[in-house]
C-alpha positions in Angstrom: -58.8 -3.9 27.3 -56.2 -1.2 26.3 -57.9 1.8 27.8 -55.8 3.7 30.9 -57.0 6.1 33.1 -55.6 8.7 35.6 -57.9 10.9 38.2 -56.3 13.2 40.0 -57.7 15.2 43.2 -57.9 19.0 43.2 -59.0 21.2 45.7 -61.8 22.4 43.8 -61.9 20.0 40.6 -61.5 16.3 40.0 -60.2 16.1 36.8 -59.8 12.6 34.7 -58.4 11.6 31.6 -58.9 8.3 29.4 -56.7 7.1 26.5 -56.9 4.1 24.2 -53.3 3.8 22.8 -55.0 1.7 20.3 -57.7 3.5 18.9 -56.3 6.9 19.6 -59.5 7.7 21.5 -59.7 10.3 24.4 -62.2 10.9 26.6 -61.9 13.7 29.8 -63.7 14.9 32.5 -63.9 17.5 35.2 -66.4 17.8 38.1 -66.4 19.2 41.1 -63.9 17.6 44.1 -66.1 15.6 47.2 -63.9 16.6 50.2 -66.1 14.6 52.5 -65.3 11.3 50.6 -62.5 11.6 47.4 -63.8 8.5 45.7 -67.2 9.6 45.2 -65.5 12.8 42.7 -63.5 9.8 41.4 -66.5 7.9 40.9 -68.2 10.7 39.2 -65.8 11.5 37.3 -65.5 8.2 35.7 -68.9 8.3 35.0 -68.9 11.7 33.4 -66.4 10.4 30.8 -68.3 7.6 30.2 -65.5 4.7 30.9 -66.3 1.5 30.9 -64.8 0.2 34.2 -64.3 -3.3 32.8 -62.5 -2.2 29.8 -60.1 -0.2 32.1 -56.2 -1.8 32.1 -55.3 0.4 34.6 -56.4 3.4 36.4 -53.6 5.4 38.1 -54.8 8.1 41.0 -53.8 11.1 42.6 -55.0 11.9 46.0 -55.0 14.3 48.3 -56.2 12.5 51.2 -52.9 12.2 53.2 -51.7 15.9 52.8 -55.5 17.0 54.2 -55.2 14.9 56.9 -51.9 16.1 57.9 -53.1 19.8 57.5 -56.7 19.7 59.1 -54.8 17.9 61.6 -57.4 14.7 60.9 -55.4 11.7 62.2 -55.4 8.3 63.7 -55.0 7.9 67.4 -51.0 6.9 67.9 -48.8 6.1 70.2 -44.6 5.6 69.9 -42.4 3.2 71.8 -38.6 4.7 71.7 -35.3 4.4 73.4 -35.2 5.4 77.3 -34.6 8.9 77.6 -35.9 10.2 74.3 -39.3 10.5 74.6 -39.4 13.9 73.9 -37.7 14.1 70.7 -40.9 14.8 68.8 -41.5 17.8 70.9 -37.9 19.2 71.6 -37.1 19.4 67.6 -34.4 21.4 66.5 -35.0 24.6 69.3 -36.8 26.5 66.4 -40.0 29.1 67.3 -42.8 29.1 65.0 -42.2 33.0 64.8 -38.5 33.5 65.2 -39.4 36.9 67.2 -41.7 37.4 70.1 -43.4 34.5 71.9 -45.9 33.7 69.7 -47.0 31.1 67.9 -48.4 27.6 68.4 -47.4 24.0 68.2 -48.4 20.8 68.6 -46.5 17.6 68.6 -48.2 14.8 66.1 -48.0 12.5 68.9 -48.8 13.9 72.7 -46.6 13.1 75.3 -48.7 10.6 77.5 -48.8 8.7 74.0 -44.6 8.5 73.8 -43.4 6.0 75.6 -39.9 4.5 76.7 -38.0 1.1 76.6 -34.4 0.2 77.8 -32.3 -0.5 74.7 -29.3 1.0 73.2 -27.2 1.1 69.7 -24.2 3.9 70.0 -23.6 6.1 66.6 -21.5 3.0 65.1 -24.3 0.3 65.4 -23.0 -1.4 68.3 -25.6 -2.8 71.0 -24.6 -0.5 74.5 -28.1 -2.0 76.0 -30.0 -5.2 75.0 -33.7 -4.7 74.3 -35.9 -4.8 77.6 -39.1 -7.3 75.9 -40.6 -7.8 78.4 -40.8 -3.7 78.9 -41.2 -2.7 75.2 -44.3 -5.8 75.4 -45.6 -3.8 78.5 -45.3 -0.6 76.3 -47.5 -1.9 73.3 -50.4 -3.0 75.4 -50.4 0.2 77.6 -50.9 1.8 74.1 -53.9 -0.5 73.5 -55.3 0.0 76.5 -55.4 3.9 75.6 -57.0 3.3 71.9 -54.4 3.8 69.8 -54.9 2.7 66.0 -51.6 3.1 64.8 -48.1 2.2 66.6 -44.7 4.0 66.1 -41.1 2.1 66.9 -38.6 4.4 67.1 -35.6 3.9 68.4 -32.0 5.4 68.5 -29.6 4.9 65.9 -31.6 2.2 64.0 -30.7 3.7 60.5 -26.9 2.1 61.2 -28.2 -1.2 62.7 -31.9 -2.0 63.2 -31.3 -5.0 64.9 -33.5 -3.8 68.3 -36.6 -2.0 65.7 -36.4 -5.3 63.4 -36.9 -7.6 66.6 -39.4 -5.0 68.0 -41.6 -5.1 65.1 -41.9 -9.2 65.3 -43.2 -8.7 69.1 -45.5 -5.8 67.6 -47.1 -7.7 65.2 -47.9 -10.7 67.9 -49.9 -7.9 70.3 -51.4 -5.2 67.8 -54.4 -5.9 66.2 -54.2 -4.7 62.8 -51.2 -4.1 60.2 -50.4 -0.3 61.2 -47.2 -0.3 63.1 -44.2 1.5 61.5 -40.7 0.9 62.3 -38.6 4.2 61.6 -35.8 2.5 59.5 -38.4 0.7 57.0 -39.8 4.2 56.4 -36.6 6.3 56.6 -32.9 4.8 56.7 -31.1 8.1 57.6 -29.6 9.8 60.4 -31.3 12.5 62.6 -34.0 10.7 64.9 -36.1 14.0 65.1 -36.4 14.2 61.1 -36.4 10.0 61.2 -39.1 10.3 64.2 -41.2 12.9 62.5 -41.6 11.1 59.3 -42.3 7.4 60.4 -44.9 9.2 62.5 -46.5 10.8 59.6 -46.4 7.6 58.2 -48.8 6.4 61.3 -50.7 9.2 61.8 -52.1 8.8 58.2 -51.7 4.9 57.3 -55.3 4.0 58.7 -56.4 6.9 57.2 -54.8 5.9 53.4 -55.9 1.7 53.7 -59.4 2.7 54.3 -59.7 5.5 51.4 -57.9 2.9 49.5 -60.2 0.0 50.1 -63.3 1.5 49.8 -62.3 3.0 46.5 -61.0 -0.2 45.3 -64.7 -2.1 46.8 -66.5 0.7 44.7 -64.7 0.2 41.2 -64.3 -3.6 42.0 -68.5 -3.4 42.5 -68.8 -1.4 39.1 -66.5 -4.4 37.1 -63.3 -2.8 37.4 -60.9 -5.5 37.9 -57.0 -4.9 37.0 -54.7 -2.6 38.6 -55.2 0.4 40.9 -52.0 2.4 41.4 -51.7 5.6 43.8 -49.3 8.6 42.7 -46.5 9.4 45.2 -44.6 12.6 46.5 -41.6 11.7 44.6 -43.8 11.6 41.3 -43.8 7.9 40.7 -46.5 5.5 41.1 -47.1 2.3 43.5 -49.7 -0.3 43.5 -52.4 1.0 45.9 -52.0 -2.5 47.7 -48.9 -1.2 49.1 -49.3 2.3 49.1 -50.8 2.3 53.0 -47.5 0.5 53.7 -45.4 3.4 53.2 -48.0 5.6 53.5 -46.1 9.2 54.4 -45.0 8.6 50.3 -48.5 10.2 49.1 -47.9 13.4 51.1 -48.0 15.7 48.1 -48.3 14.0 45.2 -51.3 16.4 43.8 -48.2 18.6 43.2 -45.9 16.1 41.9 -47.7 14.5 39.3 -48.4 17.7 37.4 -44.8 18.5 37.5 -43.8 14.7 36.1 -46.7 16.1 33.1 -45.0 18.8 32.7 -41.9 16.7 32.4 -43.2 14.7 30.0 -44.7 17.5 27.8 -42.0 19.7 27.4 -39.3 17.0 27.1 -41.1 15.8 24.3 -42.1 19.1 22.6 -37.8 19.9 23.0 -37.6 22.0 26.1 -35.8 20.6 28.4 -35.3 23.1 30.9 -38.7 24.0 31.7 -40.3 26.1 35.2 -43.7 24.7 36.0 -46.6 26.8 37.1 -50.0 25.4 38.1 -52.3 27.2 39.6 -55.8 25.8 40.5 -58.4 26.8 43.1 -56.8 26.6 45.8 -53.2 27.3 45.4 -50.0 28.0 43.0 -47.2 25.6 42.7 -44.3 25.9 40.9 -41.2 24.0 40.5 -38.3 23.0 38.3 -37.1 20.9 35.6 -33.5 20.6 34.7 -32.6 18.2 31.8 -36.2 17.0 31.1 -36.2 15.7 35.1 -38.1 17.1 38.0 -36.0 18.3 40.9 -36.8 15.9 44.3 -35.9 16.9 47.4 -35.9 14.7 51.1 -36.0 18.0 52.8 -39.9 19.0 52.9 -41.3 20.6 56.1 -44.8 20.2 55.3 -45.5 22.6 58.6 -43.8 24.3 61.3 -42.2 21.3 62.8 -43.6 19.0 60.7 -40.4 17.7 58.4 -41.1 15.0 56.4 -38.0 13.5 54.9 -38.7 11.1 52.3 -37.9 12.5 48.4 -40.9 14.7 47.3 -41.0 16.6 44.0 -39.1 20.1 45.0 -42.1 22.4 44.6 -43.2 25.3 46.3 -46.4 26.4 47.3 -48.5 29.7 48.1 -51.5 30.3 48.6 -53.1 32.0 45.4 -55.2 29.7 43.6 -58.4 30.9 41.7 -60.7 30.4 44.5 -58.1 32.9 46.7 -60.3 35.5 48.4 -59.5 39.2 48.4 -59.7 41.6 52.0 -58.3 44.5 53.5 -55.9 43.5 56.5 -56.0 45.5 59.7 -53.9 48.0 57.7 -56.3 48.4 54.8 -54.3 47.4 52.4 -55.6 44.7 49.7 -54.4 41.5 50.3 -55.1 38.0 48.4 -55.1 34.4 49.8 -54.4 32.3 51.2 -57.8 31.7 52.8 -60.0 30.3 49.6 -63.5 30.1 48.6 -63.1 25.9 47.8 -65.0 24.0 45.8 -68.3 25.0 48.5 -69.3 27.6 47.9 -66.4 28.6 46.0 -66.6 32.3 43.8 -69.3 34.8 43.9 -69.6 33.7 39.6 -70.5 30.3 40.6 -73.9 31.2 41.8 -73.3 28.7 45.0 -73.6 31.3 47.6 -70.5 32.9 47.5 -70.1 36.5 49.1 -66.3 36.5 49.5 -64.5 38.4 46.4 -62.3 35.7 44.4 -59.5 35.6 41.5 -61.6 34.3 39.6 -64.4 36.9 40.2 -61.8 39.6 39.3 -60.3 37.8 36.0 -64.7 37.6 34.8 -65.3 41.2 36.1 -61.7 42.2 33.6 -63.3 40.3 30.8 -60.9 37.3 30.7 -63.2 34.5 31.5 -66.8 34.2 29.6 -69.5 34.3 31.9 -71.9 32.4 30.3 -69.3 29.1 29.9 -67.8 29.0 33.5 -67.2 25.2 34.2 -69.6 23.5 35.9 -71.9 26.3 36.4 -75.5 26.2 35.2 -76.3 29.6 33.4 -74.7 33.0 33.3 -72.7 34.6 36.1 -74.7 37.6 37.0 -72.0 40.4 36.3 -73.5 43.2 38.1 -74.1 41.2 41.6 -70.1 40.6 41.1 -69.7 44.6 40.5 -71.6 45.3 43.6 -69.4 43.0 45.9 -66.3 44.7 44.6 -67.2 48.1 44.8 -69.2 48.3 47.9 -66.5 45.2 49.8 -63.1 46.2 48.6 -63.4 49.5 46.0 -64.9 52.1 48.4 -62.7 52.0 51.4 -60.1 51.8 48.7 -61.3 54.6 46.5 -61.6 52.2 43.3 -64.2 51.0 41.3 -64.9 47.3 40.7 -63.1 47.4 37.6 -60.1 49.1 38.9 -60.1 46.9 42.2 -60.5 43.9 40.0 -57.4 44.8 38.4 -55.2 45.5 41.8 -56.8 41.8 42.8 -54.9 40.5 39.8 -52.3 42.2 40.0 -51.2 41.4 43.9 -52.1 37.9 42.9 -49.2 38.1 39.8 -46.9 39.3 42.3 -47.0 36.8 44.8 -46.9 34.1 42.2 -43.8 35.9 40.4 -42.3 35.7 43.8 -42.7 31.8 44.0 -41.5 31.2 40.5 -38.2 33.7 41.9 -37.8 30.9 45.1 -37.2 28.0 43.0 -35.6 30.0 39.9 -33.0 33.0 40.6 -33.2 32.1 44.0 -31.5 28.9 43.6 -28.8 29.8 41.3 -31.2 29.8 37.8 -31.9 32.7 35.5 -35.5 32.3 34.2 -34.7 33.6 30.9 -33.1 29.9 30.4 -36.1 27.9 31.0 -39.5 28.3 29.3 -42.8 28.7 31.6 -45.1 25.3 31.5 -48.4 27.0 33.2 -51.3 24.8 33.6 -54.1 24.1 35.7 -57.6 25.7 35.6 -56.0 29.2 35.9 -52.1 28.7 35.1 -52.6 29.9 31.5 -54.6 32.8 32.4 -52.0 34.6 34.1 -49.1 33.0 32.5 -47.9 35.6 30.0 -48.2 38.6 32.6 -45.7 36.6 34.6 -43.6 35.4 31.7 -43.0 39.6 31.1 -42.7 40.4 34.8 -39.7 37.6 35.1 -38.3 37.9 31.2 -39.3 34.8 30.5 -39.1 34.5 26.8 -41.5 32.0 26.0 -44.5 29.8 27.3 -45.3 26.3 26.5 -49.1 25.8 26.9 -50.3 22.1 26.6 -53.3 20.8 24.3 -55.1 20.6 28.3 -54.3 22.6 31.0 -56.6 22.2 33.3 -56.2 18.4 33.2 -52.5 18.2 33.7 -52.2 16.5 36.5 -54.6 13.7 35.7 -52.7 13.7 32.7 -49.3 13.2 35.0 -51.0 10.6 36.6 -51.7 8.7 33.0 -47.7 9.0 32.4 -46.2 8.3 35.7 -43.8 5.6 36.1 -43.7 3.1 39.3 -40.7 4.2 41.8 -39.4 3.5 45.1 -36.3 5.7 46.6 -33.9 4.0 49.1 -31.8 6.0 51.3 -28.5 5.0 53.5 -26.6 6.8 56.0 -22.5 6.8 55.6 -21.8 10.3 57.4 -18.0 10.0 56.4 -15.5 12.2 55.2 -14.7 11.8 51.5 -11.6 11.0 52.5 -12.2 7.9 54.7 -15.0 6.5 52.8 -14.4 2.6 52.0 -15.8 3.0 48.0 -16.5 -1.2 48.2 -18.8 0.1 51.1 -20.8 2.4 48.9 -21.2 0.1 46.1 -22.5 -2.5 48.4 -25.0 -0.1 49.7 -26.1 0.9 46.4 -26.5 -2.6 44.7 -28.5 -3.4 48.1 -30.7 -0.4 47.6 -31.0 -1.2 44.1 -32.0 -5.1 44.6 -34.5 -3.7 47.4 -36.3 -1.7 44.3 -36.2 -4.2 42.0 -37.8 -6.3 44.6 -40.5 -4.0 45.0 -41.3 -3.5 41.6 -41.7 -7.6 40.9 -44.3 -7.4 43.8 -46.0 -5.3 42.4 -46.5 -6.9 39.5 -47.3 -4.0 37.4 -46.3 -4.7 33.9 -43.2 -2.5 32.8 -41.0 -1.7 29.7 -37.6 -1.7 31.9 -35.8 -0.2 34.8 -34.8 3.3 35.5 -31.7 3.4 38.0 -30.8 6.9 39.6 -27.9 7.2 42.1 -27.0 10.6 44.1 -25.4 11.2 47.2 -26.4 13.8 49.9 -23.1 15.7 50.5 -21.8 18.6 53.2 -18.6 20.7 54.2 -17.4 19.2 57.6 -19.7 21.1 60.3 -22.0 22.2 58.2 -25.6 21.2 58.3 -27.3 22.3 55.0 -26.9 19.2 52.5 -26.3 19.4 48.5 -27.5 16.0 46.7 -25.0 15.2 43.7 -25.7 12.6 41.2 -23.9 9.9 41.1 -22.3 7.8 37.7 -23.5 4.5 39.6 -22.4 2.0 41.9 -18.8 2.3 41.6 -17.5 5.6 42.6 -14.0 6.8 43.6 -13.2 9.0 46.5 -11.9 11.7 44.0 -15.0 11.7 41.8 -17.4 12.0 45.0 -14.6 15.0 45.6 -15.3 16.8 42.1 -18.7 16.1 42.2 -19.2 18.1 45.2 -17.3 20.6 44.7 -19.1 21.1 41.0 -22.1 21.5 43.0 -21.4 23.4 45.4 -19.4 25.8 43.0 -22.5 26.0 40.9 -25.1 26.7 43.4 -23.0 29.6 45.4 -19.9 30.1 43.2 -17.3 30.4 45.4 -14.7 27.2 45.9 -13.4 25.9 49.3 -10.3 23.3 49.3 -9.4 23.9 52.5 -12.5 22.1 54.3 -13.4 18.2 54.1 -16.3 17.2 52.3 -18.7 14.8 53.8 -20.9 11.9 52.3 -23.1 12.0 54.1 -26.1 9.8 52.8 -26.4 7.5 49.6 -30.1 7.0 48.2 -31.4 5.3 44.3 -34.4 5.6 42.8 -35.6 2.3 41.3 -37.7 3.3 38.2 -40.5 0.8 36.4 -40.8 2.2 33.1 -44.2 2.5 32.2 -45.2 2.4 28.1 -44.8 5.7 26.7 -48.0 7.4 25.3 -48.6 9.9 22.2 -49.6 13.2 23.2 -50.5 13.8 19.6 -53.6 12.0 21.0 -54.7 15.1 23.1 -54.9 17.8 20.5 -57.9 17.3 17.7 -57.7 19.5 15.4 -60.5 21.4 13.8 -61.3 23.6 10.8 -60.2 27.4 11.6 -63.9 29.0 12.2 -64.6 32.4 12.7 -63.8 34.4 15.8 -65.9 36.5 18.0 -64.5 39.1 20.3 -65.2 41.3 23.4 -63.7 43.9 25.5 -60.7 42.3 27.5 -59.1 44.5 29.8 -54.7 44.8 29.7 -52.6 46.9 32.0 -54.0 50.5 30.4 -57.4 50.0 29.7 -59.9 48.0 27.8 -59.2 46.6 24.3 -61.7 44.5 21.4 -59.9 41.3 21.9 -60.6 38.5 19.5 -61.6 34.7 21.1 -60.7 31.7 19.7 -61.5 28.1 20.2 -58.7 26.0 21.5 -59.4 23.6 18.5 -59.8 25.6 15.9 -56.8 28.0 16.0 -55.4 29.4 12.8 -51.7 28.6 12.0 -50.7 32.2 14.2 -52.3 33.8 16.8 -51.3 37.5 17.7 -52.2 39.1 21.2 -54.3 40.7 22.4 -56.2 37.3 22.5 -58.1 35.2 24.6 -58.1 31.4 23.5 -61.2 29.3 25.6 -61.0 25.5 25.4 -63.3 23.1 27.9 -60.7 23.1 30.9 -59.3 26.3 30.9 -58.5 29.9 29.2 -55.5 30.9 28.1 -54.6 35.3 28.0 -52.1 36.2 25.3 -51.2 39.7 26.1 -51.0 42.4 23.9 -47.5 41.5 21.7 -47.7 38.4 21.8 -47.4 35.9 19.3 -48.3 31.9 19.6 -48.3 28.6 17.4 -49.7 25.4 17.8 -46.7 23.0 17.8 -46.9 19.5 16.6 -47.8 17.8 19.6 -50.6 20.8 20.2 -48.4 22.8 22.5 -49.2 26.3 22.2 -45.5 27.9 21.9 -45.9 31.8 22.9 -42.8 34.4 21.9 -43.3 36.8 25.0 
């Protein structure tokens, strides 16, 4: 019973790897995403690699089911108990507009306003109790909730990250009234000052916690049903893992963690193939995201507004997202200009090429019409894409207004799409104090590697590190995820009067909280990862820099140098004359998981003979030879198009590639 498995949750695609360290046997799937219910995709997909579910050890999985719910706006009723007085904090916000000029725009609280209601108690800014806490009232409170059908309960109130005395007593009184387990107190969620980003998040957490348990269950019913009986663990935002047992617990921790596990792949991959610094780029069906790895780690940041108004502050994987993915549809705006994304085609009915009922011209229509994808081997499509139907939609849709052909419209399709996706990479690159020509481009997903090179040479990107699969990197990133749980604390001190004995204490507490965690879940580990950093600001400033911290035991002149390191690298300028501030301290507790051989993913075959078709590059059409993923010779010179089960790979004229060791494909650009 040595196999593992990890299924992770496109838009479009389900994708699923299974490995037997043992035996070195792999086994992967891909099939079509079932947005009504995710487990029935997961459940396909299982059965379309042919695991046995009771010689599974584990089976780690990436959904998406919390992020959708938060987007489509698909939540559980709730309601929120908070201090007299701020019942509005939800709403108010930080006096932003969802446009910042005209009146326009729309928004809508997660909780509305006959749903928020008050109780007398008080803590001031130092933790010290100004009011006592009305029970009777707050008691009063929870049932009026119940009376309105509320699932989910929210207790929020002021100042609880310094002492949550009043939300710790709350929560006992809760947990006598409410009927079922969901009812969030702010400071188990989020320890950190700011009650609109503090309220916000623990009522994510709410909002989406029914929603999380019951996905969870049933999914665990199903595979329990089918023999499956070890452990089920659930990817999180911050690119660990944790037992899906108490995933629902903190449930606002899933939010995003499609994104975050391909990153932690990523990670993995090029860490191990000795790239370090690395800038990941998956695109899929739906979207693009890219983000950043410094040092062989992903960059995490607490600072994610998932929508307007919608900031969810719990560390997330730092990646950015657009909407160009390879189901991104193609129109004219009012202005007739071409535009792409971010409205998709999906999974249903997804591109004109899958023969599903699609009208709507797609990326991928315009990368099959250009001669980059083979039409007769589109995954999961029955039969040959009928070419000239595609042709039509292009010229008569998009081309004649335009004055273009298909072809030609095809290639401005692409081309747009490059650019917005050369812009994203630019966000979390240049514009963050990094020169891409330091990092090498990791692009995967069903369409990273197709556009890949054309954005390596639009951003001087000198090289691109391909893995053996693409397409299944994030089930892959599932498959090498470690467990981890992040603790955060307020100080909001200047450097100068922190107590260092205070700090450590903080940090060992946050640490034992971890370890804790990690012995309940019971998840068998190889050792303990501790990472310390501290969230630090110029006095009267607002935007925060996060600087890692040595460990525990840190002097007031070392959290002094380390900020101004920072904040000297990210803007280059140096300023002695203001205070620094610590202003929060936060550790990620890290269960090890065993390390896997990605030696395992790439089989090698004998070189066989190519074939080739016309391909077209910026200038025209050229013969371009196609290879098999598998059977590459020892050097590979673009023009080329390389076609493996999950995804195609463009190497543009110029290029040159190798299959590394590991069965990276390393491309000079």
């Amino acid at each position: 019973m040595s196999w593992i498995a990890g299924v992770d949750v496109g838009g479009t695609f389900t994708d699923l790897i299974a490995m037997d360290p043992g035996s070195g046997e792999v086994r992967l799937a891909k099939v079509p995403t079932t947005p009504a219910n995710q487990a029935f995709g997961v459940l396909a997909a299982l059965e379309e690699a042919g695991v046995d579910l009771k010689g599974l050890s584990l089976i780690v999985h990436g959904t998406t089911t919390t992020t959708n719910a938060l987007l489509e706006r698909k939540l559980a009723k709730t309601g929120i108990v908070t201090t007299k007085g701020f019942r509005d904090v939800l709403e108010l916000g930080r006096r932003t507009r969802p446009q910042p000029y005209g009146l326009r725009g729309w928004f809508e609280p997660l909780i509305p306003r006959e749903l928020r209601l008050e109780v007398r108690e008080r803590m001031d800014a130092e933790g010290s109790i100004v009011e006592s806490l009305d029970e009777k009232q707050f008691q009063s409170a929870v049932k009026q909730l119940l009376a309105a059908g509320c699932e989910s309960l929210v207790i929020h109130f002021l100042h609880s990250y310094i002492n949550p005395a009043h939300e710790r007593r709350a929560l006992e009184i809760a947990r006598t009234l409410w009927p079922n387990g969901y009812v969030t107190a702010g400071h188990t969620i989020l320890s950190e000052y700011r009650e609109y980003e503090r309220g916000v998040t623990a009522a994510v957490n709410a909002s989406v916690q029914p929603i999380l348990d019951r996905y969870l269950k049933k999914l665990s019913e199903e595979l329990a049903r089918r023999g499956f009986a070890n452990d089920l663990l659930v990817m999180q935002g911050n690119g660990g893992t944790v037992s899906a047992a108490l995933a629902a617990d903190a449930a606002v921790n899933t939010v995003m963690s499609g994104p975050a596990s391909g990153v932690i792949a990523a990670a993995y991959s090029a860490s191990a193939a000795g790239y370090p610094h690395a800038i990941t780029y998956d695109m899929g069906g739906t979207s693009t995201d890219v983000g950043l790895i410094l040092e062989g780690v992903p960059q995490v940041s607490s600072e994610l507004e998932l929508e307007y108004a919608m900031p969810v502050h719990v560390p997330m994987v730092d990646v950015h997202t657009i909407g160009a993915g390879g189901g991104s549809i193609a129109f004219l705006g009012e202005d007739g200009m071409l535009r792409v994304g971010p409205r998709s085609a999906g999974a249903s009915p997804g591109p004109i090429c899958y023969g599903r009922g699609g009208a709507e011209p797609t990326i991928t229509d315009a990368n099959l019409l250009l001669g980059r994808l083979n039409p007769s081997k589109l995954l999961g499509v029955s039969g040959q894409a009928d070419l000239k139907a595609i042709e039509r939609v292009f010229a008569e849709k998009l081309g004649k207004p335009l004055g273009l052909d298909a072809i030609q419209t095809a290639a401005a399709i692409v081309r747009i799409a490059n650019d917005k996706m050369a812009g994203a990479i630019r966000i979390v690159s240049l514009a963050r104090g990094h020169d891409p020509r330091d990092f090498v481009l990791f692009p995967f997903g069903g369409a990273g590697p197709l556009h890949a090179a054309a954005l390596a040479r639009e951003l001087g990107i000198p090289k691109l590190l391909v893995p053996a699969r693409p397409g299944i990197t994030n089930a892959l990133g599932c498959v090498v995820a470690d467990l981890r749980h992040d603790h955060v604390n307020t100080v909001n001190k200047p450097v100068s009067e922190v107590d260092p004995e205070e700090i450590g204490r903080l940090i060992r507490a946050q640490v034992e909280s971890g370890r804790a965690l990690l012995r309940r879940e019971g998840v068998a580990t190889e050792g303990v990862r501790l990472l310390h950093s501290a969230d630090m600001q110029f006095q009267g400033q607002s935007h925060i820099l996060t600087v890692a911290l040595p460990g525990p035991e840190v002097t007031r002149a070392e959290l002094q140098a380390l900020f101004d390191r920072a904040y000297w690298d990210r803007f280059g300028v140096a300023l002695p004359e203001i205070r620094a501030v610590l202003v929060n301290v936060r550790t990620a507790v890290i269960g090890l998981r065993p390390r896997l051989d990605l030696g395992l993913l790439s089989k090698k075959h004998d070189t066989v003979r190519h074939e080739s078709r016309d391909v077209w590059f910026d200038g025209g059409w050229r013969k371009t030879p196609v290879y098999r993923r598998e059977s590459l010779p020892a050097r590979v010179e673009g023009p080329a198009i390389i076609e493996q089960l999950d995804c195609t790979t463009v190497l543009e004229p110029g290029n040159k590639a190798q299959v590394d060791a590991l069965g990276n494909l390393v491309v000079q650009v």
